[in-house]
C-alpha positions as CSV (number, residue, x, y, z in Angstrom):
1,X,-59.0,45.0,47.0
2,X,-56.6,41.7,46.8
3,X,-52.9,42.3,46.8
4,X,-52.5,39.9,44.0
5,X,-48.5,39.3,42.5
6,X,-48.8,38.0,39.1
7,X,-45.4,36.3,38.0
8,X,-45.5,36.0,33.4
9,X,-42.7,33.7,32.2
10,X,-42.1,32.3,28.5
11,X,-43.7,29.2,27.1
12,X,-43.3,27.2,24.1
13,X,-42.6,29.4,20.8
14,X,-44.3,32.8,21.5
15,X,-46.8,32.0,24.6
16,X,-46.7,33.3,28.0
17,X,-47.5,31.4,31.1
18,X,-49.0,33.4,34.0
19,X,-49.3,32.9,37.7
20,X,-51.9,34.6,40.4
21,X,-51.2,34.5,43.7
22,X,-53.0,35.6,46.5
23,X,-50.6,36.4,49.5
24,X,-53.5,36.2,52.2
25,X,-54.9,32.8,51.4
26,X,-51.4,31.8,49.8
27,X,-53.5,30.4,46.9
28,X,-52.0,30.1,43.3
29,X,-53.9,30.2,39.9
30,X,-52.4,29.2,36.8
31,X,-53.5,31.3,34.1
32,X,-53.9,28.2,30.9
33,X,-51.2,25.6,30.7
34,X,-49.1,26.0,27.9
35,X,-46.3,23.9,28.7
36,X,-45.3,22.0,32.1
37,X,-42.2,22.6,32.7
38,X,-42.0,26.2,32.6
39,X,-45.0,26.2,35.3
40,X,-43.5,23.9,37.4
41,X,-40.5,25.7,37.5
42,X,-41.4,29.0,37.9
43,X,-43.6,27.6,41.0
44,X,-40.7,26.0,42.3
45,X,-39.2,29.3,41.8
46,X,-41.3,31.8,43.4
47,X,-42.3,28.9,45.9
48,X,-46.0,29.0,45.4
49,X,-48.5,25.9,45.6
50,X,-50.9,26.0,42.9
51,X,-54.0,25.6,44.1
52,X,-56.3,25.8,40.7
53,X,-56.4,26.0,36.8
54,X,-57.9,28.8,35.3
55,X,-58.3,27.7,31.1
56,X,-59.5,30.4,28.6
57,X,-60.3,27.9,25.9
58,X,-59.6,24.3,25.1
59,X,-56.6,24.9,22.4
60,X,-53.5,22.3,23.4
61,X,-51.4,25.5,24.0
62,X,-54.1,26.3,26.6
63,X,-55.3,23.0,28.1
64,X,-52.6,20.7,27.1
65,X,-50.7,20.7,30.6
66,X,-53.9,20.4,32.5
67,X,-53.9,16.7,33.4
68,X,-50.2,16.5,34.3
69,X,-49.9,19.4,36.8
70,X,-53.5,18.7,38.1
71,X,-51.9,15.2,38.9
72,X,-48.7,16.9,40.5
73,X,-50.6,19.5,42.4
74,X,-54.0,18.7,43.3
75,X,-55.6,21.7,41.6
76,X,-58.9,22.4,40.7
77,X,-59.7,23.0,37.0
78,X,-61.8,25.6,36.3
79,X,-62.8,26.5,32.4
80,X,-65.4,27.3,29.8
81,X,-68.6,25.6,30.5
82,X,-68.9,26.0,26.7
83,X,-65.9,23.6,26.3
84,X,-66.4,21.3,29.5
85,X,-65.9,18.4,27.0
86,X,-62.9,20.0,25.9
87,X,-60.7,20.4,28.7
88,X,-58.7,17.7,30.3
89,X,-59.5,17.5,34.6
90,X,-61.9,20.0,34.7
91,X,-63.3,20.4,37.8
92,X,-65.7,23.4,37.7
93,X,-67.0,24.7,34.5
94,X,-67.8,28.5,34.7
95,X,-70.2,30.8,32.3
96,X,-70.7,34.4,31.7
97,X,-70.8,36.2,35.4
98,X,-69.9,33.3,37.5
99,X,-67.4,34.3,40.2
100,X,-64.0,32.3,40.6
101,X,-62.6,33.1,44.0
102,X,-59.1,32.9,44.5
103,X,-58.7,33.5,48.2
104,X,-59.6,37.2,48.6
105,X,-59.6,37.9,45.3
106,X,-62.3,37.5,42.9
107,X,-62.8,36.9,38.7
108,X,-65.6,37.6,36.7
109,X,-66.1,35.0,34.1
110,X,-67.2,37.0,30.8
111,X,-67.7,34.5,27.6
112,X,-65.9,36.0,24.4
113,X,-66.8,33.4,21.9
114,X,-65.2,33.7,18.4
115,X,-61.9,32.5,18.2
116,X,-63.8,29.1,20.1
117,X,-66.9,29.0,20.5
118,X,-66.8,28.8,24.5
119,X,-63.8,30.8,25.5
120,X,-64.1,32.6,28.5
121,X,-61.8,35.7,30.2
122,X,-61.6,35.9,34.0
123,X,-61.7,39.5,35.0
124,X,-60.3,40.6,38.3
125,X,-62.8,44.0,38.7
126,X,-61.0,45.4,41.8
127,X,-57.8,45.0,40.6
128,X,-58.5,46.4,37.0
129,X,-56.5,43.1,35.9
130,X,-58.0,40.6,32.7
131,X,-56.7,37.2,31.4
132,X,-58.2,37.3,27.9
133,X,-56.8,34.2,26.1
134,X,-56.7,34.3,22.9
135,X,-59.6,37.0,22.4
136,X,-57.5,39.9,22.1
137,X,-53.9,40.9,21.7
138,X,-51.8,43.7,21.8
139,X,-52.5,45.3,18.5
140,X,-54.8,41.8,17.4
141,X,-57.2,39.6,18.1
142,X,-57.6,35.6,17.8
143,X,-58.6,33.9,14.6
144,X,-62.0,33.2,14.3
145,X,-61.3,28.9,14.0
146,X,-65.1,28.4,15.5
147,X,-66.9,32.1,15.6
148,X,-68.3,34.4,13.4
149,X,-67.2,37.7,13.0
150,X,-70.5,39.1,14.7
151,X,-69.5,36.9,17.8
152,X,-65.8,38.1,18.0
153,X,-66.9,41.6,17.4
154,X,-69.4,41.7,20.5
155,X,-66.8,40.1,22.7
156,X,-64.3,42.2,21.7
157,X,-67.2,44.8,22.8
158,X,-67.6,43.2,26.2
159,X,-63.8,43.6,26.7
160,X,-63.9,47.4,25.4
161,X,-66.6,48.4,28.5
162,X,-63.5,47.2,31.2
163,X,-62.0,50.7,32.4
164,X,-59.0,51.7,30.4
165,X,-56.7,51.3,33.1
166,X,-56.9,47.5,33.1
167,X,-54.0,45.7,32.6
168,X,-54.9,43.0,30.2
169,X,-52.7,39.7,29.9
170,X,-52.8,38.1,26.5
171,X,-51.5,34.8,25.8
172,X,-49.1,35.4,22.9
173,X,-45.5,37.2,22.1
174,X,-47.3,38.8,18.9
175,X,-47.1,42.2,18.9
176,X,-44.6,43.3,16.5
177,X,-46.1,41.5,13.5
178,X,-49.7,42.3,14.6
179,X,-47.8,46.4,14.2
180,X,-47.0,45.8,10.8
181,X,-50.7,44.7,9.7
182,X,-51.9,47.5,12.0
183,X,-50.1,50.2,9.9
184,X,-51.3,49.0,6.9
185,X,-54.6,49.5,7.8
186,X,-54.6,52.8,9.5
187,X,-51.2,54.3,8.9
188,X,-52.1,57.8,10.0
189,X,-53.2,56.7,13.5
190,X,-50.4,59.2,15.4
191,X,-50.2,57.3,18.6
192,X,-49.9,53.8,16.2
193,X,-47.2,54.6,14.5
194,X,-45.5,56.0,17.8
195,X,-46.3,52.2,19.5
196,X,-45.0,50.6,16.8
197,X,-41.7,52.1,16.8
198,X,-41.5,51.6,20.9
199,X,-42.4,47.9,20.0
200,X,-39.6,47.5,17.7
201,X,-37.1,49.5,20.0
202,X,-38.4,46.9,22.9
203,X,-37.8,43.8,20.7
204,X,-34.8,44.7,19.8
205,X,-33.9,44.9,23.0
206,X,-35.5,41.3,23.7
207,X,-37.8,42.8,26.0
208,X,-41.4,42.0,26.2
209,X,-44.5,43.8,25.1
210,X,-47.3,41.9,27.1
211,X,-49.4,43.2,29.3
212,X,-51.1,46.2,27.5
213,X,-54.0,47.8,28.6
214,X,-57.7,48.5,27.5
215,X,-57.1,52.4,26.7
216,X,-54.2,51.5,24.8
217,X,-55.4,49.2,22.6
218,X,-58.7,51.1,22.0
219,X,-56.1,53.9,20.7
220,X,-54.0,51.9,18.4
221,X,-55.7,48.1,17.8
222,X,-57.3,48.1,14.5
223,X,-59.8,45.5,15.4
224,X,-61.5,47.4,18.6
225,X,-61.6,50.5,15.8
226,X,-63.9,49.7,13.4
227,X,-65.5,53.6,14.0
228,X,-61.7,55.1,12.4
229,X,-62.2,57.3,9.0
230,X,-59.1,56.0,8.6
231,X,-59.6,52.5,9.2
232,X,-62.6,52.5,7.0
233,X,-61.5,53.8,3.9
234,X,-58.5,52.1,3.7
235,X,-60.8,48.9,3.5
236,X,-63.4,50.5,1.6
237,X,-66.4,50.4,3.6
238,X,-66.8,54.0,5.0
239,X,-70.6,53.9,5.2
240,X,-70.5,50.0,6.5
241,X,-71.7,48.6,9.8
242,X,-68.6,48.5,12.7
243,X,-69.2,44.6,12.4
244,X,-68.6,44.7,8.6
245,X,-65.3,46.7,8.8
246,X,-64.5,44.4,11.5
247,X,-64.7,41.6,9.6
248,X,-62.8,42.9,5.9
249,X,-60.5,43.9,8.8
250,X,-59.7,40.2,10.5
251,X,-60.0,39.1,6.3
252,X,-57.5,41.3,5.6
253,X,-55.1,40.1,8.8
254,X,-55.9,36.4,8.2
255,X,-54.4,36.8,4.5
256,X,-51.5,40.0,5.3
């Protein structure tokens, strides 16, 4: 197993930029670029070459560094095949299963279409450590701009089978609002209401709540628990299809 530091930092209004860096190969991934400076700096910070690119999807608050730091740095560009048209620079377009080293640490590419139809999350299996875009958040998921519910709901799916103990990275600061649509929709779920209180107490404090993991947000994310009693009859479909509640679910979020 890779010893690999990941460095998070603020970007724009509410994203995060991440770094991965391997110490043994010394090679640095950017995780998206969201905005240039920020990356740059915290590079210059930790004193880290970036050595490649690793986009989810081809949004601007995703790709929309990619050509200037590829032009600064060097790096190799490595995204969605399903986008490759998408995404300024890219070098290497990667599909479900492909393998992005990263010195002597390896990602599994698995494609989560929904919120686009070709984003990708780059799963680091021996580290129980995911970069999932804009798939899934802590307590949400992505809009569906270019997927249908069935899509979102299988990737979501994909990214429920990753033991609970990984630490997943979302791109977004949205975690207190995604709590208030949460309890509306399943109000008696104990340990819910118990993370949304920690979430406010944290925010208040101006502290983050990003990373999460998989066991925690199959506990207390609404949209990976479409099997809750709870869930389903406070949208009405207690005898409906997981996919179905699902999508009244991310309805119901798109117009809270």
């Amino acid at each position: 197993m890779a010893k690999l530091e990941i460095h998070q930092f603020p970007c724009l209004n509410d994203n995060y930029g991440y770094l991965v860096h391997e110490p043994s190969s010394g090679m640095t991934a950017a995780i998206d670029t969201p905005e240039v400076k920020p990356i740059l700096a915290a590079l210059a910070e930790k004193g880290w070459t970036l050595t490649h690119i690793l986009n989810t999807h081809h949004h601007f608050d995703h790709a929309g560094g990619n050509a200037e730091i590829k032009e600064k740095t060097g790096c190799t560009v490595i995204g969605p095949k399903g986008e490759k048209d998408k995404i300024p620079g890219i070098d290497r377009p990667v599909g479900e299963g492909d393998i992005v080293e990263l010195g002597a640490a390896h990602a599994r590419v698995i494609e989560v279409p929904g919120h686009t139809s070709g984003h990708i999350a780059y799963s680091f299996d021996e580290e129980h450590i995911a970069f999932v875009g804009d798939t899934l958040f802590a307590l949400g998921c992505g809009r569906l701009f270019e997927g249908t519910p069935q899509q979102m709901w299988t990737s979501l799916g994909k990214l429920m089978t990753l033991p609970d103990d990984t630490i997943v990275y979302c791109a977004h600061e949205y975690t207190q609002a995604n709590a208030r649509f949460a309890l509306s929709v399943e109000p008696h779920n104990e340990a819910l209401v118990a993370r949304a209180k920690e979430i406010d107490e944290k925010r208040s404090r101006g502290e983050w709540t990003v990373p999460t993991t998989i066991g925690l947000e199959k506990k207390t994310n609404p949209f990976l628990r479409a099997a809750s009693i709870d869930l389903r009859r406070t949208v009405g479909l207690e005898a409906a299809k997981d996919v179905d509640v699902f999508a009244e679910t991310r309805k119901r979020k798109d117009n809270f």
